[in-house]
C-alpha positions as CSV (number, residue, x, y, z in Angstrom):
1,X,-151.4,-8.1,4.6
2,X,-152.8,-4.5,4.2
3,X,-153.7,-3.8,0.5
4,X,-153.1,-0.2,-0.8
5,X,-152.9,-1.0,-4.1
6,X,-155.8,1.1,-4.9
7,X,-156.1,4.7,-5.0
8,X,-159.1,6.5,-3.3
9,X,-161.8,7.7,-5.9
10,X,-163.0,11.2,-5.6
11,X,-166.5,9.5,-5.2
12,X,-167.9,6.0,-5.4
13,X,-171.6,4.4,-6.3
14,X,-171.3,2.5,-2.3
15,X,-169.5,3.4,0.5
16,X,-169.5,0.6,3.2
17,X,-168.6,1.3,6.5
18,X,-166.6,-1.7,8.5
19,X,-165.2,-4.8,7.0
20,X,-166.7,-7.7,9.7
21,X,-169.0,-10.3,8.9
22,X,-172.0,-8.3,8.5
23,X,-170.4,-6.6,5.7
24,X,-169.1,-10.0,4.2
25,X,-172.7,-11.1,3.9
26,X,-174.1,-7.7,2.4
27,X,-171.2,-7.7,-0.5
28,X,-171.2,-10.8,-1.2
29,X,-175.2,-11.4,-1.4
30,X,-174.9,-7.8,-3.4
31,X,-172.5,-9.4,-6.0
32,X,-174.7,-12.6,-6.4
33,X,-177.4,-10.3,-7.0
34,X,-176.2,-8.0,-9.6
35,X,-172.5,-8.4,-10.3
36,X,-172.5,-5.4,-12.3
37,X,-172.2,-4.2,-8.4
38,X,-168.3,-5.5,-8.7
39,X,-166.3,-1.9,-8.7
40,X,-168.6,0.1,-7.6
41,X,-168.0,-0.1,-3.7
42,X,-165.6,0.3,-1.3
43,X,-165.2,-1.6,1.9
44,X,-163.9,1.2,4.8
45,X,-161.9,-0.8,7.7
46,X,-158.8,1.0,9.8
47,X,-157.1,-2.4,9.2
48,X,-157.7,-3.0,5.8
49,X,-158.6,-6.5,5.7
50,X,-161.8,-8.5,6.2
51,X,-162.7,-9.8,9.6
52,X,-159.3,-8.3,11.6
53,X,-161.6,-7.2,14.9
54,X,-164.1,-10.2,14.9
55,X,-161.0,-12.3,14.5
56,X,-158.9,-10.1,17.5
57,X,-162.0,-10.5,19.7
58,X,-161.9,-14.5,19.3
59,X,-157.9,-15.0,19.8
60,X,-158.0,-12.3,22.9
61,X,-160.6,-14.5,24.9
62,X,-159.6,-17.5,23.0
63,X,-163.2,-18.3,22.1
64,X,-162.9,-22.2,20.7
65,X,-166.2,-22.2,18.6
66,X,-169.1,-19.7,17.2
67,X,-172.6,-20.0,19.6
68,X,-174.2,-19.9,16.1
69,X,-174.9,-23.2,14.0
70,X,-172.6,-23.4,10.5
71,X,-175.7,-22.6,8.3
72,X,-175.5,-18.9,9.6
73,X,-171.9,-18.1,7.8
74,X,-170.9,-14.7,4.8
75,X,-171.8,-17.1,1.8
76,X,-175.0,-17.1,-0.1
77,X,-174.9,-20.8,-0.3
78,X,-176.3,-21.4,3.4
79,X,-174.3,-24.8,2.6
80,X,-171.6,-23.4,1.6
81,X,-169.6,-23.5,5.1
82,X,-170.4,-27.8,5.7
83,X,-169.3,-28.1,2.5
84,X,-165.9,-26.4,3.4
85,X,-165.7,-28.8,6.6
86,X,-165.9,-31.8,4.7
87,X,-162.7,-33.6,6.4
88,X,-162.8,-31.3,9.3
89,X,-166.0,-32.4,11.0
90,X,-164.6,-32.6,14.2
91,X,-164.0,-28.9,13.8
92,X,-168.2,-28.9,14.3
93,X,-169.0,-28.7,17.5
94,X,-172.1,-30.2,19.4
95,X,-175.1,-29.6,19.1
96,X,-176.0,-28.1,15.8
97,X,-172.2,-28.2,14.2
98,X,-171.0,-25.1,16.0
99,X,-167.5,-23.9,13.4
100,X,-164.2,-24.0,15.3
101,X,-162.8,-20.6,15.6
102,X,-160.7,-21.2,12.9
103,X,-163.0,-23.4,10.6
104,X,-164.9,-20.3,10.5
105,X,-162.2,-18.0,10.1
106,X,-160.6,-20.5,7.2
107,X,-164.4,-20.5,5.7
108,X,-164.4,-16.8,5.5
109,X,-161.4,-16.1,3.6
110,X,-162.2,-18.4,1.6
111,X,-165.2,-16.8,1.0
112,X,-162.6,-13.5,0.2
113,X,-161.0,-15.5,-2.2
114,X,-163.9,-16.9,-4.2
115,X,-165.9,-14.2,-4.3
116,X,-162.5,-12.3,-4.7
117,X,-162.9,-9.5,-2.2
118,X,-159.4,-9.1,-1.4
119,X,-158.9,-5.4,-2.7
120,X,-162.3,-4.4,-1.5
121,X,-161.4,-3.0,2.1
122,X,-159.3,0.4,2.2
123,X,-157.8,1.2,5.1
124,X,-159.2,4.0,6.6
125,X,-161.8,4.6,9.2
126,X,-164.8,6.7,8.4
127,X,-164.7,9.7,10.6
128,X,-167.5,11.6,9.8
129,X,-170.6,11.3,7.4
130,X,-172.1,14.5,6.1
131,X,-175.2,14.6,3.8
132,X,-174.6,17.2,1.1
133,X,-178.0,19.0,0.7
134,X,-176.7,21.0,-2.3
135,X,-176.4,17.5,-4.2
136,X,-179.5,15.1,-3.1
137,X,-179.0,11.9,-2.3
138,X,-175.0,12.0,-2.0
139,X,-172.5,12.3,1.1
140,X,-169.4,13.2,2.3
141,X,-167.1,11.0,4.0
142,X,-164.3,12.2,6.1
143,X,-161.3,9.6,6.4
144,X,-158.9,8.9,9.1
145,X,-155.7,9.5,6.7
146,X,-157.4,13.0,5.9
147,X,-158.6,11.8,2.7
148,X,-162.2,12.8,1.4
149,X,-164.6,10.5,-0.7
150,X,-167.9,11.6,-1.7
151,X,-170.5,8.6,-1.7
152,X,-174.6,8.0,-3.7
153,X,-175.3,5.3,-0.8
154,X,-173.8,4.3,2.8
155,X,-174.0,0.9,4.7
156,X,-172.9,1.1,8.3
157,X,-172.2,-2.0,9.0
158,X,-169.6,-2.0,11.7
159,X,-171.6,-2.4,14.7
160,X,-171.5,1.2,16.6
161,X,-171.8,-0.1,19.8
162,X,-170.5,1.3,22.7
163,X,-168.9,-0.6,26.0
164,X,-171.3,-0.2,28.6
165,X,-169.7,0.7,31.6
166,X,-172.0,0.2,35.6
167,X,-172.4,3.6,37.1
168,X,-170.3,2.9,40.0
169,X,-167.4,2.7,37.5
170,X,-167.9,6.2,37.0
171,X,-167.4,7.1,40.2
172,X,-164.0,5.7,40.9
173,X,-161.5,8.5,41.8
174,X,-158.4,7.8,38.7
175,X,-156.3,6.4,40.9
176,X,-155.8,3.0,40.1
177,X,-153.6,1.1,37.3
178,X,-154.9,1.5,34.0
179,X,-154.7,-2.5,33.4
180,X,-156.5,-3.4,36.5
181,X,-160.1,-2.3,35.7
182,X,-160.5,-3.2,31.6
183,X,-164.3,-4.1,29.6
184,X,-164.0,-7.5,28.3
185,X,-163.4,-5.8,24.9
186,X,-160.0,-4.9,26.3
187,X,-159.2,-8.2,27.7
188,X,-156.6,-10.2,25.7
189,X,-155.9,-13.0,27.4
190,X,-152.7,-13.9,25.4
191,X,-149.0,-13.4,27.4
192,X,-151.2,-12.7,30.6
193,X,-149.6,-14.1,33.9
194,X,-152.3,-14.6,36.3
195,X,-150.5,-16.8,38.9
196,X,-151.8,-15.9,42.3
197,X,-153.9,-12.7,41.4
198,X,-157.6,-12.7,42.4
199,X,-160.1,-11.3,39.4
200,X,-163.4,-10.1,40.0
201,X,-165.5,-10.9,36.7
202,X,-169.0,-9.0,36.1
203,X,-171.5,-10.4,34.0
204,X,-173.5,-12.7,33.6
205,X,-172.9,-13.9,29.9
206,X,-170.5,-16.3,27.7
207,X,-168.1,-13.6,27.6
208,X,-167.5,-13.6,31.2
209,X,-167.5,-17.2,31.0
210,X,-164.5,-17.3,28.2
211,X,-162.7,-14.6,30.7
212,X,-163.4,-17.2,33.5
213,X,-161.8,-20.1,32.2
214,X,-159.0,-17.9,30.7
215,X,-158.2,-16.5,34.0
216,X,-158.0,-20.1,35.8
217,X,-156.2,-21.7,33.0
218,X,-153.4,-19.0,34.0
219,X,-153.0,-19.2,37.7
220,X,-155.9,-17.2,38.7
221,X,-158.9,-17.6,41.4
222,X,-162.1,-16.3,40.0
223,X,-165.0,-14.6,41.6
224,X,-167.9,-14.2,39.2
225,X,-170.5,-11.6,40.2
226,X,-174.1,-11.5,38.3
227,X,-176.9,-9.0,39.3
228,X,-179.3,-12.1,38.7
229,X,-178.9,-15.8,38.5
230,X,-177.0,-17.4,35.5
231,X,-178.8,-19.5,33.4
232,X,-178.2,-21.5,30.4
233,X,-179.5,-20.8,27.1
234,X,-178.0,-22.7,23.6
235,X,-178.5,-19.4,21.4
236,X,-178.6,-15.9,22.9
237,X,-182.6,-15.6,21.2
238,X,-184.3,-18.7,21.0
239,X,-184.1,-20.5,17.6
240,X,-187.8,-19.3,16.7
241,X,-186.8,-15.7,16.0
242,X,-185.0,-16.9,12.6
243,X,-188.4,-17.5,11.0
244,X,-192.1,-16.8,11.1
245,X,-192.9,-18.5,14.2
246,X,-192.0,-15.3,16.2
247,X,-191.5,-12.9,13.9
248,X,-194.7,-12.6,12.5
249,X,-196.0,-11.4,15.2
250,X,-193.5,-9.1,16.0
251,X,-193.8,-7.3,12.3
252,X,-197.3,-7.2,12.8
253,X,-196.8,-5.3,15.8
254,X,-197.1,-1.5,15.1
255,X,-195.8,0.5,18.1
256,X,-192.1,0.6,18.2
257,X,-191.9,0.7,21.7
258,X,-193.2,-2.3,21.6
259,X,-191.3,-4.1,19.4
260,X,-188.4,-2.9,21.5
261,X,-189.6,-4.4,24.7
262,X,-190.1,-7.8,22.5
263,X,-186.5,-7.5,21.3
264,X,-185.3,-6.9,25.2
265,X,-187.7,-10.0,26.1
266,X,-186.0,-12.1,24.0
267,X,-182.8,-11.8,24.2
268,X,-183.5,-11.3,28.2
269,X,-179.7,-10.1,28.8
270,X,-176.6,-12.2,29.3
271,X,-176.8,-16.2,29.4
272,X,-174.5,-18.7,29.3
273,X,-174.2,-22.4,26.6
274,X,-174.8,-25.5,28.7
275,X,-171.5,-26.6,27.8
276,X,-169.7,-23.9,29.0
277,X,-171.8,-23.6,32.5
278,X,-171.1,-27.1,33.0
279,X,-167.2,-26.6,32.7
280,X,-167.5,-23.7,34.9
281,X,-169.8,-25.7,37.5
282,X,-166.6,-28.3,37.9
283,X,-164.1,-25.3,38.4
284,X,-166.3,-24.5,41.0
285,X,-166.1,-27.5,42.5
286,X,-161.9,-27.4,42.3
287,X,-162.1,-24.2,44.2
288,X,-161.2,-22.2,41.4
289,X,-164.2,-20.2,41.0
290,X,-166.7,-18.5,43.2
291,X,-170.1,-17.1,41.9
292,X,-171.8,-14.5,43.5
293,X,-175.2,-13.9,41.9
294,X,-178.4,-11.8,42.6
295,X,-175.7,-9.4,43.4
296,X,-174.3,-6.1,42.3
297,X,-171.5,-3.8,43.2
298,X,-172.3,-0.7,44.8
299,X,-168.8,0.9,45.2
300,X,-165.1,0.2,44.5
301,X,-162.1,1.8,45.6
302,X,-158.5,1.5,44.8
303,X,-156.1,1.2,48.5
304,X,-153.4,-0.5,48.8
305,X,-152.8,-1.9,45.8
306,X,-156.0,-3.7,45.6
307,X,-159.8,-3.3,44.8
308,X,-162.3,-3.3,47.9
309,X,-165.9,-4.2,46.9
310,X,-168.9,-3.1,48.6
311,X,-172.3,-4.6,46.8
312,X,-175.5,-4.9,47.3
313,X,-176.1,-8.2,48.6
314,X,-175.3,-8.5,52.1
315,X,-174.7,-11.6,52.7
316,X,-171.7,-11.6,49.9
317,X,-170.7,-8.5,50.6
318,X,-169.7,-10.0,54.1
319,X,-167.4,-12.0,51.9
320,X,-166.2,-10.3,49.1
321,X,-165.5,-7.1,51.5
322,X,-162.5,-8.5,53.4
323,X,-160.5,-9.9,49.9
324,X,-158.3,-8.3,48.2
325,X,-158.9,-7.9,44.5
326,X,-156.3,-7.8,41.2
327,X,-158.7,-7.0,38.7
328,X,-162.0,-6.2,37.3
329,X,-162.9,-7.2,34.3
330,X,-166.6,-6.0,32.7
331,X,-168.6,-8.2,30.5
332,X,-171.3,-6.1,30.5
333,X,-171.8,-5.7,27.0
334,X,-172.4,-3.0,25.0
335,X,-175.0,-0.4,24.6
336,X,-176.5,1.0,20.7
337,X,-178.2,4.3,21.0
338,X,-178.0,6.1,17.3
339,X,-178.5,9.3,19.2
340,X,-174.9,9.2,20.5
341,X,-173.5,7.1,17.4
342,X,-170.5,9.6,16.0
343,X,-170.9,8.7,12.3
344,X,-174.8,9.1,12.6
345,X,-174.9,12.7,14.2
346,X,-174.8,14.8,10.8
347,X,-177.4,12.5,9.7
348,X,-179.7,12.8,12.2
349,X,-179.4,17.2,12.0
350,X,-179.9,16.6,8.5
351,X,-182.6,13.9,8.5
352,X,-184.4,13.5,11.2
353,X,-185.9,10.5,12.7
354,X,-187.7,8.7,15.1
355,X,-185.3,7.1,17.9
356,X,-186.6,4.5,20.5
357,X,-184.4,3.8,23.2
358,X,-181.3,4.2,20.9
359,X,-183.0,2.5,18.0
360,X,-183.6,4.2,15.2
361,X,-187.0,3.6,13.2
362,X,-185.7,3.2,9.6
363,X,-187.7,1.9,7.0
364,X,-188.5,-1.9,5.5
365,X,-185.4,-1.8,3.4
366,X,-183.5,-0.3,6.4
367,X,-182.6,2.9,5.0
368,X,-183.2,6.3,6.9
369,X,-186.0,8.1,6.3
370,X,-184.8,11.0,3.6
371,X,-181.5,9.7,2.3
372,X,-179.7,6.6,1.1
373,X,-178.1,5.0,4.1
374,X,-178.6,2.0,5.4
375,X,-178.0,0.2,8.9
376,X,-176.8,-3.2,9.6
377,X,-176.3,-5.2,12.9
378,X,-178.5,-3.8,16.5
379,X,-179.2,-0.9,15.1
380,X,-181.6,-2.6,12.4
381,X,-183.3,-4.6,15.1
382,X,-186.9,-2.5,14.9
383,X,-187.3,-4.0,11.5
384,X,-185.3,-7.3,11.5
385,X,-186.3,-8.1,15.0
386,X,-183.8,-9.3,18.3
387,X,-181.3,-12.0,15.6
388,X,-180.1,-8.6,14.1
389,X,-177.0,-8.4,15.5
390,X,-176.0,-11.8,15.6
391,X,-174.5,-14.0,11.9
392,X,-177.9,-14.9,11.0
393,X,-178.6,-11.0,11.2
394,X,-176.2,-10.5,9.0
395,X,-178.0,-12.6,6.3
396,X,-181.8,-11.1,7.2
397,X,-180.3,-7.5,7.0
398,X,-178.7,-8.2,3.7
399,X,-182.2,-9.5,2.4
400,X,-183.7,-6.0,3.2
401,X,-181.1,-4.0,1.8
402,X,-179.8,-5.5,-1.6
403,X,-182.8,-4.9,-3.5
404,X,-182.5,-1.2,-2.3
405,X,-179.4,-1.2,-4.0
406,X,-179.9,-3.3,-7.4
407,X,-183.4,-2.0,-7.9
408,X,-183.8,1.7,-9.1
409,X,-187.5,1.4,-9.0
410,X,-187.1,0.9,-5.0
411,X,-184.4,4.2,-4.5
412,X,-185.8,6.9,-2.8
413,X,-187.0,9.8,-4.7
């Protein structure tokens, strides 16, 4: 249930933008810290609750477990979530007790209700953030309902990313069914009737996995198309980026070009859990599912009521040419560039900074240069390194940040 119960402030100590799990971590690492803190922010969500689009994103590709291992979880106690599972271990899945959708989701409200978050988030979205140069160090927040707040600090934590769309996409005349070419993002698999309909999936990651199997289980026949081979990887950066192992060598690094190029090594795009490769591997088998990899798709157009595919690869575009195609669905991620991020545009007039390749170059504490706002998620990857984005992101962003906020001595001047 949305909470109102609160009225809006005509200005607040800590404005925090986005109510997902990033912010879950900051606030509740922040009150552990200095629970003085308790009062003196407010959580900014269109919904109004805690978690509502990470937990939409789960049920809409019906995602059965986290890729991340139960010790990355909101909760200062990194034990806190096995502890919760006692009695529901077979809610941990193999290897590394992986939560259960909703072992996770059950986790973090209680994590609400302990730390007792529940009034926190208002329900508004931030629409614009302006720095007020007449008053240092404070800013003005424009609200969806047409309310105003005025704020001393700003988190963005509610990811900022942007669907990445293929060019060709952009060059389809409009004259297709808005349903039958959707981004993963607007995939919900729930009340979808799939029996006898052909979908073309693009991507080479777990997301177009979970569309895959989502699509068969309804009647579907899957073609999966990926611009290089798939491969399997447990984690989406390998385990040694949580601790010194890699990172020291990456915050040694001084050019930030580099240290971007180390962050795209890493994570080296899309890749797929053994587990859910394998189940794929037997629907291949069935006939249910045909990969096409090394591949691309040059153009698409809409006759007939169906999609004809042209693509790079001529020896499957022999194939995929002649059959007619229901739907595209894109799991091609999304793309972070602060440059086009629309709550970051005032800032950057005002304060200027260093971007690279969409990144901005903020400092240790991950605050922009000039002012006291701070980044969470991919857009703190420079300083946190190529984990930022992911749960145990959350944690190492929150690390950076909280004494920023608790420590006078460390605000900017």
């Amino acid at each position: 249930m949305v909470d109102v119960s609160f009225a809006l402030p005509a200005s607040i100590d800590l404005a925090i933008v986005g109510a997902g799990p990033h912010a879950l971590t900051l606030v509740t690492h922040l009150l552990q810290k200095k629970k003085s803190m308790r009062g003196r922010f407010i959580v900014f969500d269109p919904s109004g609750q805690w978690m509502r689009q990470w937990n939409h994103q789960f049920a809409a590709l019906e995602i059965p477990h986290l890729r991340s291992p139960a010790v990355h979880q909101p909760d200062p106690d990194p034990h806190a979530l096995r502890t919760f599972a006692e009695g529901r271990s077979h809610e941990l899945f193999p290897p590394y007790d992986l939560p259960g959708t909703k072992l996770f989701q059950d986790f973090c409200q209680e994590v609400i209700r302990r730390w007792q978050l529940q009034t926190c988030v208002y329900p508004a979205q931030v629409l614009q953030i302006q720095p007020l140069t007449e008053q240092r160090s404070r800013f003005h927040l424009e609200l969806s309902n047409g309310q105003t707040i005025v704020a001393r600090r700003v988190v963005i934590a509610n990811g900022g990313g942007r669907p990445h769309l293929p060019e060709w996409v952009e060059r389809i005349p409009q004259n297709y069914p808005s349903d039958r070419l959707l981004h993963s993002h607007q995939v919900n698999l729930r009340g979808l009737h799939l029996r006898g309909e052909r979908v073309l999936i693009i991507g080479g990651g777990l997301t177009s996995g979970h569309l895959a199997v989502g699509a068969i289980q309804r009647g579907a026949q899957v073609m999966l198309m990926s611009r290089r081979s798939i491969y399997e990887k447990l984690f989406d950066a390998d385990p040694g980026w949580l601790g010194p192992k890699y990172l020291k060598d990456f915050w040694a690094e001084p050019n930030w070009f580099t240290r971007w190029q180390m962050i795209q090594q890493a994570r080296n795009g899309g890749s797929m859990t053994p587990a859910m490769l394998t189940q794929l591997r037997r629907l291949q088998r069935d006939g249910k599912i045909t990969f096409y990899e090394q591949c691309q798709v040059s153009q698409a157009q809409w006759m007939n009521n169906a999609w004809q595919i042209c693509c790079t690869n001529a020896a499957v575009h022999d194939c995929i040419h002649h059959q007619r195609i229901d739907h595209i669905w894109l799991a091609t991620g999304s793309q972070l560039d602060a440059t086009a991020h629309p709550l970051l545009q005032q800032v950057l007039h005002t304060h200027p900074l260093e971007v690279v390749n969409g990144l901005p170059v903020v400092d240790e504490y991950l605050r922009w240069r000039g002012c006291e706002l701070f980044v969470m998620g991919g857009l703190a990857a420079l300083q946190v390194g190529p984990t930022a984005r992911n749960l145990s992101g959350a944690r190492a962003t929150s690390d950076r940040i909280v004494p920023a906020l608790t420590k006078p001595s460390l605000s900017q001047r």
